[in-house]
C-alpha positions in Angstrom: 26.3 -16.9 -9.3 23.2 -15.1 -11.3 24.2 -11.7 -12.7 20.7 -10.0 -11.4 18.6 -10.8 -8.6 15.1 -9.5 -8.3 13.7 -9.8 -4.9 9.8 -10.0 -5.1 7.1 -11.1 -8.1 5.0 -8.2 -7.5 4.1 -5.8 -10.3 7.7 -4.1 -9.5 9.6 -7.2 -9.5 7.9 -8.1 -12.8 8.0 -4.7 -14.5 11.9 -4.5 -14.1 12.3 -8.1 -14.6 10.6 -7.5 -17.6 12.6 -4.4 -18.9 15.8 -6.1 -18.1 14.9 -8.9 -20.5 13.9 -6.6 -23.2 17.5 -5.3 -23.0 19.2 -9.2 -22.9 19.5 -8.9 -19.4 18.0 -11.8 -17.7 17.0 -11.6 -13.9 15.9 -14.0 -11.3 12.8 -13.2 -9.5 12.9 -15.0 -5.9 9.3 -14.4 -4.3 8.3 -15.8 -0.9 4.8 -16.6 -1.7 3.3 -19.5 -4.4 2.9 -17.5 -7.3 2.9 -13.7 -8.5 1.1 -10.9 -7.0 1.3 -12.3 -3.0 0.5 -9.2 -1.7 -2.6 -8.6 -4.0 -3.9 -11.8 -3.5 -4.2 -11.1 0.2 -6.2 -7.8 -0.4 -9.9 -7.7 0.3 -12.4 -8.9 -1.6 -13.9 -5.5 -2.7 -10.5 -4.0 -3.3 -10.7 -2.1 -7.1 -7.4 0.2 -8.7 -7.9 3.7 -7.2 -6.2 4.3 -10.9 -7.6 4.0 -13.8 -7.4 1.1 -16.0 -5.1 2.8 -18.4 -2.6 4.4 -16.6 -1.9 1.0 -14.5 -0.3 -1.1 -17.1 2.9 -2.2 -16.8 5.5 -1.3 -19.2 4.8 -3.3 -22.5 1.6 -4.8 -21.8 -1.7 -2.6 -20.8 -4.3 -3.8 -18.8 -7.4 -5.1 -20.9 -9.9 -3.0 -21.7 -12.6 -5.9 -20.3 -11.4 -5.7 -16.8 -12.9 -2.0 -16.8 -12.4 0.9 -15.6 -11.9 0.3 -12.3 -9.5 -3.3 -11.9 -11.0 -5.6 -9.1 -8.3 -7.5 -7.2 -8.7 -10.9 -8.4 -8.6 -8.9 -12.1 -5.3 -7.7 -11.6 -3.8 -10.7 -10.2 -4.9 -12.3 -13.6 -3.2 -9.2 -15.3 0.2 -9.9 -13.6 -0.1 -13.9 -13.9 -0.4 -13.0 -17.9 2.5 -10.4 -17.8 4.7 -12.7 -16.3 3.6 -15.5 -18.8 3.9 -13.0 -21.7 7.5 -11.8 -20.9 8.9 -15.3 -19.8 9.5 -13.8 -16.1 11.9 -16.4 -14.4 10.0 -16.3 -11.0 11.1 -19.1 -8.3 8.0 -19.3 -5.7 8.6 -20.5 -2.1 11.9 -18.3 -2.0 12.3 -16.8 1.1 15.5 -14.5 1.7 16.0 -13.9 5.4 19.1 -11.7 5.1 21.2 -10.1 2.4 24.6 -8.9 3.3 27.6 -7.8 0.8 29.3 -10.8 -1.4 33.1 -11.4 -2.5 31.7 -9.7 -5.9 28.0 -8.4 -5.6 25.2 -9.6 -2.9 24.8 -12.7 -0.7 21.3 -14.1 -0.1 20.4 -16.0 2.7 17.2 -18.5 2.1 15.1 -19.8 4.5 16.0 -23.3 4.3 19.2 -22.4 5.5 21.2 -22.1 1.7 23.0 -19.2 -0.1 22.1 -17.3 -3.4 24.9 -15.1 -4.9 24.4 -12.6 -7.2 26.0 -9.7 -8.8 23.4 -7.3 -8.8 20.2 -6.8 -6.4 16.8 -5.3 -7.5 15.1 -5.0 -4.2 11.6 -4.7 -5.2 9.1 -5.7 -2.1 7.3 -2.8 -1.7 6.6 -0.1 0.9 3.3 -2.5 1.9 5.0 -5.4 3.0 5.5 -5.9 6.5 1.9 -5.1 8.6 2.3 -2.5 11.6 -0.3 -2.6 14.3 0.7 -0.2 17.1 1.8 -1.1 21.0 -1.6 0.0 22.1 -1.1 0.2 26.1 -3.1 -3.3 27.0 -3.7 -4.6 24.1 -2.8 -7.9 25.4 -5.1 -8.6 28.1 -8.0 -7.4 25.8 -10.6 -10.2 25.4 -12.1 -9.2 22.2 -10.8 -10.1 18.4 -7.6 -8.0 17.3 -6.9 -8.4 13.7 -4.6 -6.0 10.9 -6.4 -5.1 8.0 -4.9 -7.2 5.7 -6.2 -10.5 7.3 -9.8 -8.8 6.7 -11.3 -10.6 3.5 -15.0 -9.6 3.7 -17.9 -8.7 6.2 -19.4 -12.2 6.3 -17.4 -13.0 9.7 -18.6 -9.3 11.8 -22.5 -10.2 10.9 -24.2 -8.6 13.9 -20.6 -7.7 15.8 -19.4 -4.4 17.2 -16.9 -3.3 15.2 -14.0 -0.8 15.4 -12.0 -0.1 12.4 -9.0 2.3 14.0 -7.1 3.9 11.0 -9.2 6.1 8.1 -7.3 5.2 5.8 -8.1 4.1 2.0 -8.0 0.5 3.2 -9.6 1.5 6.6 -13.1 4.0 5.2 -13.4 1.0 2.0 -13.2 -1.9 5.2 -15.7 0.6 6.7 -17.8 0.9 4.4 -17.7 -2.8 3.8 -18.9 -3.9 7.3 -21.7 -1.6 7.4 -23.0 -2.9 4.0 -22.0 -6.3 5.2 -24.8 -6.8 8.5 -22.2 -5.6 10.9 -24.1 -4.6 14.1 -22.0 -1.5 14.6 -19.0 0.1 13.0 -17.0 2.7 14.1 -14.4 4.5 12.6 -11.6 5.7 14.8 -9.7 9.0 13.7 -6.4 10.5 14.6 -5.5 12.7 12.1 -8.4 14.1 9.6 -8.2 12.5 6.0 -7.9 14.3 3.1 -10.9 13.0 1.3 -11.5 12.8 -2.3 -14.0 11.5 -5.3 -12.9 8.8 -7.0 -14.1 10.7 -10.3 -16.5 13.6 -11.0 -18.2 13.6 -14.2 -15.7 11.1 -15.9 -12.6 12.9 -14.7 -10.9 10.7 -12.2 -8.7 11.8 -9.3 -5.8 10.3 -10.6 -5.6 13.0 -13.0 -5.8 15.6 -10.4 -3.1 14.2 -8.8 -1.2 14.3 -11.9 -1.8 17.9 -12.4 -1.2 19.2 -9.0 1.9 17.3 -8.3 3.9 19.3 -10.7 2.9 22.5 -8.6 4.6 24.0 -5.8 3.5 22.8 -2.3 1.5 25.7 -1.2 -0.4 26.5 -4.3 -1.4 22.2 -3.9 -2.0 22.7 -0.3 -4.0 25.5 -1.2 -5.9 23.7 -4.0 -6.8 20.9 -3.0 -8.3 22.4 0.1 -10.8 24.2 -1.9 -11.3 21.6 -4.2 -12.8 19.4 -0.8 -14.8 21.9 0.0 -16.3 22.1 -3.2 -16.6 18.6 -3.7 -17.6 16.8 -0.8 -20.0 17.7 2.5 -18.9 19.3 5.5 -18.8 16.1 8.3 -18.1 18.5 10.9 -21.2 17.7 12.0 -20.7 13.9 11.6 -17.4 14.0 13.7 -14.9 14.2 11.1 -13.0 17.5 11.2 -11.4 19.1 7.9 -8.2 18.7 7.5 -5.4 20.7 9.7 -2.6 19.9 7.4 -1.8 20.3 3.9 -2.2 17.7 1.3 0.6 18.1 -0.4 2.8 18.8 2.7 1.4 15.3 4.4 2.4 13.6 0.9 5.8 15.0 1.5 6.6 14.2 5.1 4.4 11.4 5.9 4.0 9.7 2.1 0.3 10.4 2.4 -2.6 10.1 -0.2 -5.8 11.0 0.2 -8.9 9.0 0.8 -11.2 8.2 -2.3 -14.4 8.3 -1.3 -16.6 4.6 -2.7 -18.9 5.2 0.0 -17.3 6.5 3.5 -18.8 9.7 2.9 -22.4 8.6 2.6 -22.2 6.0 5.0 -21.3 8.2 7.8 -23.7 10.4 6.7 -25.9 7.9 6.9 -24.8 7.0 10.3 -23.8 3.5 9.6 -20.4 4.3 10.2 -19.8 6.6 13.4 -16.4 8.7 13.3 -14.7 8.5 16.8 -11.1 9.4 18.4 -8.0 7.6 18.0 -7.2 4.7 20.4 -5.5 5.1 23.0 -5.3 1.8 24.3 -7.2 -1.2 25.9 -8.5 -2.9 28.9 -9.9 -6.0 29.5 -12.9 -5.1 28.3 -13.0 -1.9 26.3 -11.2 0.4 24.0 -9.8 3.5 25.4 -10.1 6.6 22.9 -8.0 9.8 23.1 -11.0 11.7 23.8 -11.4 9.8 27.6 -14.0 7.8 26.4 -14.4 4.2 25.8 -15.9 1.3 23.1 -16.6 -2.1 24.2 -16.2 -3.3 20.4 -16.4 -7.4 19.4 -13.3 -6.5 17.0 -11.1 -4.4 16.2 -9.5 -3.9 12.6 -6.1 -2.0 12.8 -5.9 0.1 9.1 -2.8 1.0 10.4 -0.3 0.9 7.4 2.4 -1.4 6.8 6.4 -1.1 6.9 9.0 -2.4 4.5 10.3 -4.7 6.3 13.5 -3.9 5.0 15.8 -2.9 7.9 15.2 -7.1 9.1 17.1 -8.0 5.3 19.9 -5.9 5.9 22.2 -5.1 8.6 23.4 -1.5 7.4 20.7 0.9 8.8 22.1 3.8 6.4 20.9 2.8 3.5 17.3 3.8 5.0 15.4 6.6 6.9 13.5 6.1 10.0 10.3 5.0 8.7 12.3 1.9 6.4 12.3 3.3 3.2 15.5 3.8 0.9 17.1 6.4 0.7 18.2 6.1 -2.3 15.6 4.1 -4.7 13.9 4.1 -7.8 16.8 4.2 -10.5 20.7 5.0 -9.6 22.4 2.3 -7.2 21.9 2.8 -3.6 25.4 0.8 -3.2 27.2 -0.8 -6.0 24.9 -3.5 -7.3 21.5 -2.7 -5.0 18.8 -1.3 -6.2 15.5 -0.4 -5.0 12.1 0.4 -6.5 8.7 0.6 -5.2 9.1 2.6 -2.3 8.1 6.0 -4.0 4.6 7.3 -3.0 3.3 10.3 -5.4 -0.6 11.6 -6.4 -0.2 9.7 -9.6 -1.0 6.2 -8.7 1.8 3.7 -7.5 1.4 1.5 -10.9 2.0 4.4 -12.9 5.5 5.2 -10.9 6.5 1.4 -10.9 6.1 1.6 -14.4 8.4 4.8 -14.6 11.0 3.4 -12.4 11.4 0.4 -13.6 12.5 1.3 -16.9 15.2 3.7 -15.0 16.4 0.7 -13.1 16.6 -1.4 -15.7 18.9 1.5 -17.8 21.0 1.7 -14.3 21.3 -1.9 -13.8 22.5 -2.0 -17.9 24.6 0.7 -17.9 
């Protein structure tokens, strides 16, 4: 039986892993995919940090200062194949766990090739993006055109000269966007249910992370109030384009939806532009077309769905109390959510999700220790 389990090599599975070690605590890391950082290696191609360099390090190792500012994908993987290498991470690759129910004394794992793994104490550490969520749409089966989640979407070169709809305006949705209509799409569209908080990625030097930071300490109606000024100030009104401002607070959406906003590496000029043209949310599909909630209609080639992701947790474990409707923990981040489990990962704040893996991990790691 190990003493600690970590379930995923992402940068939370190797940040506690890590913290663990540095307390002579040593950890297992089981991870599904063939090496570290499965889940970033699947981004798209343009994906950069919406965090700065230096405040996305991992607890004992920062970031080097040659991958820039602004970390490309394929930059940070590299970063969390050396962190692992530099802390002697004990990852096993191919690992699959399937279920996890209470032991005799601690957890029970059960693999994908059918065996066990016991262990006294769980760090759950998979993330809130694990598990893609595309919607029922009504019909969405008996459309003829190309249906894909946003992450499968690697880069534009397979939409040259299509009709594309990317339905979710999301960070990865306006970036995907943007992408296509650099990218020779014929068309793109961008389809909008709620309007997006919409930010700059930095103004003169001073990056939106550190707004976040600032504002995240205040009460929720002096943010709400805030940081709809600050967009007015900032960016254009696209009223006029067909996105609306905002009905809902941004602070308030962070709070009951785990919303962040939408940093802006091109959205804004490109519908501007008109390269990308904001329309109404699906609604669903016929054979032939895309139904909006406006009444109207698309007759796209494809349709990307930026339509988040779920934990995935509630298919590991057969006691639904341990989370809320949505997936995520109750209980997570540092103290036990049942004697020996512990979860981290799952918290969503203005500050940049590296920064508060970095934080919680070294709670856990005290819990797990204690």
């Amino acid at each position: 039986m190990a003493d600690v389990t970590v379930l995923g090599a992402g940068a939370a599975g190797l940040a506690v892993a890590a913290q663990l070690k540095a307390r002579g605590v040593h950890s297992v890391v089981l991870e599904r995919g063939p090496g570290v950082a499965t889940s970033w290696r699947g981004r798209y191609d343009r994906l950069r940090l919406h965090t700065v360099r230096g405040l996305s390090g991992l607890p004992g190792m920062p970031i080097p200062r040659e991958f820039g500012r602004w970390v490309r994908r394929d930059d940070l993987v590299r970063y969390l194949e050396a962190y692992a290498r530099c802390f002697a991470v004990d990852v096993r690759t191919h690992t699959t766990v399937t279920s996890v129910k209470p032991g005799a004394d601690g957890w029970s794992l059960r693999l994908a090739d059918g065996s066990e793994h016991a262990t006294r104490t769980l760090v759950v550490a998979t993330g809130y993006l694990h598990t893609p969520a595309v919607p029922q749409w009504p019909g969405r089966e008996e459309w003829t055109g190309t249906l894909l989640h946003s992450s499968r979407y690697r880069n534009a070169g397979p939409f040259a000269g299509k009709d594309v709809l990317v339905a979710g305006p999301s960070n990865s949705g306006a970036e995907i966007a943007t992408d296509l209509a650099e990218g020779g799409a014929a068309s793109v569209s961008l389809a909008i249910r709620t309007p997006p908080h919409i930010v700059r990625r930095e103004t003169a030097g001073w990056p939106a992370q550190m707004n976040g930071l600032l504002l995240g300490r205040l009460p929720e109606r002096l943010v709400n109030t805030l940081a709809a000024t600050m967009g007015r100030m900032e960016m254009p009104d696209l009223r006029p384009y067909g996105i609306d401002r905002p009905a809902e607070g941004l602070k308030t959406r962070l709070r009951t939806q785990r919303y962040v906003p939408v940093q802006d590496v091109g959205i804004v000029r490109d519908v501007i532009a008109g390269r990308v043209r904001p329309v109404a949310a699906v609604r669903g599909f016929d054979a032939t077309s895309v139904l909006l909630a406006d009444g109207t209609s698309l007759r796209p080639d494809v349709v990307v769905a930026a339509t988040g992701y779920g934990t995935g947790l509630g298919e590991l474990f057969d006691d639904p109390a341990l989370f809320d409707e949505t997936g995520v923990p109750h209980v997570h981040g540092g103290p036990a959510a049942r004697p020996g489990l512990h979860f981290l990962g799952y918290d969503v704040t203005l500050g940049g999700m590296l920064r508060q893996i970095a934080i919680e991990s070294r709670r856990v790691a005290r819990a797990v220790d204690s």
